[in-house]
C-alpha positions as CSV (number, residue, x, y, z in Angstrom):
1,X,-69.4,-24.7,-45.3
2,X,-67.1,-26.4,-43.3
3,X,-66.3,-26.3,-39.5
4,X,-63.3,-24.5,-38.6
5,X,-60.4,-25.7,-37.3
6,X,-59.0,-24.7,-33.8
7,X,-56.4,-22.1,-34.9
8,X,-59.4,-20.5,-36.8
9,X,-61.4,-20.4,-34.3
10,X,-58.9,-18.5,-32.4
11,X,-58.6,-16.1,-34.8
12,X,-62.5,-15.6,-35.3
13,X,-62.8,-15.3,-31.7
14,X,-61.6,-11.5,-31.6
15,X,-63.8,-10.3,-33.6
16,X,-66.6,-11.2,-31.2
17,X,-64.7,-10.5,-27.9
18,X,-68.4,-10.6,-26.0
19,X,-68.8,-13.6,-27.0
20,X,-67.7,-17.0,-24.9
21,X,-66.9,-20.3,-26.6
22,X,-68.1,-23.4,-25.3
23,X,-67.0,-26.4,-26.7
24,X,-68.7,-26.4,-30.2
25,X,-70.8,-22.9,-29.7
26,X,-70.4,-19.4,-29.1
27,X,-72.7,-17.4,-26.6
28,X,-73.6,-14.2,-25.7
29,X,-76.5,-12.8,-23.3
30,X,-77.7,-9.0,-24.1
31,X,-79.5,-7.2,-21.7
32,X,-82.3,-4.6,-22.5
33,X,-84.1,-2.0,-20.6
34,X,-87.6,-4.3,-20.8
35,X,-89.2,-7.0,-21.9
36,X,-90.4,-5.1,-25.0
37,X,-87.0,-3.9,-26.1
38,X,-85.7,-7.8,-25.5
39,X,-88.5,-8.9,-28.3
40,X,-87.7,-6.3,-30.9
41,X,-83.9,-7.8,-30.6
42,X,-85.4,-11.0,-31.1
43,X,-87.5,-10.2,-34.1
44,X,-84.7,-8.3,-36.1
45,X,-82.5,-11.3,-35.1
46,X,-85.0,-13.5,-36.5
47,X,-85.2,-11.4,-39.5
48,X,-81.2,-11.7,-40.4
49,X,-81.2,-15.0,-39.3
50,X,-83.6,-16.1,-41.9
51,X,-81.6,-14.2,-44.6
52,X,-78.1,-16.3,-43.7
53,X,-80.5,-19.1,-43.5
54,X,-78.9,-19.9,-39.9
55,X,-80.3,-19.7,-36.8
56,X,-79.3,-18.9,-33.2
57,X,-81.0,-21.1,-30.2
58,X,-82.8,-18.3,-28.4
59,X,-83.7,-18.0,-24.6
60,X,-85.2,-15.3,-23.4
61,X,-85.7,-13.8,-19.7
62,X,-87.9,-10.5,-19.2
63,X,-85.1,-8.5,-20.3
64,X,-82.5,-10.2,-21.2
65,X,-81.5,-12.5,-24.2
66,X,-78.8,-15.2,-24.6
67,X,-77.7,-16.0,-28.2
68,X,-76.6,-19.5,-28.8
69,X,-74.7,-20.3,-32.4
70,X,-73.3,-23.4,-33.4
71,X,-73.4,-24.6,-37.2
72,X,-75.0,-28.0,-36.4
73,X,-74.9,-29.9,-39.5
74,X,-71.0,-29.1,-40.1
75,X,-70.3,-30.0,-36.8
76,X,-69.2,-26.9,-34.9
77,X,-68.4,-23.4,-35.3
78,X,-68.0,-22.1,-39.1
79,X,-67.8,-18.6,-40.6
80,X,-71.5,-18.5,-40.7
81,X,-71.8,-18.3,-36.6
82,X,-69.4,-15.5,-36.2
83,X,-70.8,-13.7,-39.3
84,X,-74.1,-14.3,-37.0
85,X,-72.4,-13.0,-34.2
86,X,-71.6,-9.8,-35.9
87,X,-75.1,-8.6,-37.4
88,X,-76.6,-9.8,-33.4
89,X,-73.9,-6.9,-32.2
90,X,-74.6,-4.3,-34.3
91,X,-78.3,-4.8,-33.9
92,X,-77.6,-4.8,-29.9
């Protein structure tokens, strides 16, 4: 899969409007009403991330999570991050 270009990324951007670029990655924090319900976003993001084979850098903070995506090996952002992006949304 290759990395898109910057008109593509523009494009892919709206369809993840809570997420913010930086440079070569797209982020998002989620918040959660504890620690516990935090970790069962993690685990079902572990769980879909597995499936795309692609995985988000993960930093988690009592109740809140940040999502990090970037598809390192290509170089930047591809269709696989804000596919990523998607699922962690709906599972928010």
């Amino acid at each position: 899969m290759g990395k898109l270009s910057e008109a593509e990324v523009a494009s892919k951007t709206g369809s993840v409007p809570d997420w913010k670029r930086t440079g070569a990655e797209i982020s998002r924090t989620f918040q959660f009403k504890d620690f516990a319900g935090a970790m069962r976003f993690v685990n079902a993001v572990a769980g879909e991330a597995e499936k795309a084979n692609h995985h988000p850098d993960i930093d988690i903070r009592w109740n809140k999570v940040k999502l990090t995506l970037s598809t390192h090996d290509a170089g930047g952002l591809t269709d696989k991050d804000f596919a990523l992006a998607q699922v962690c949304d709906k599972l928010a």
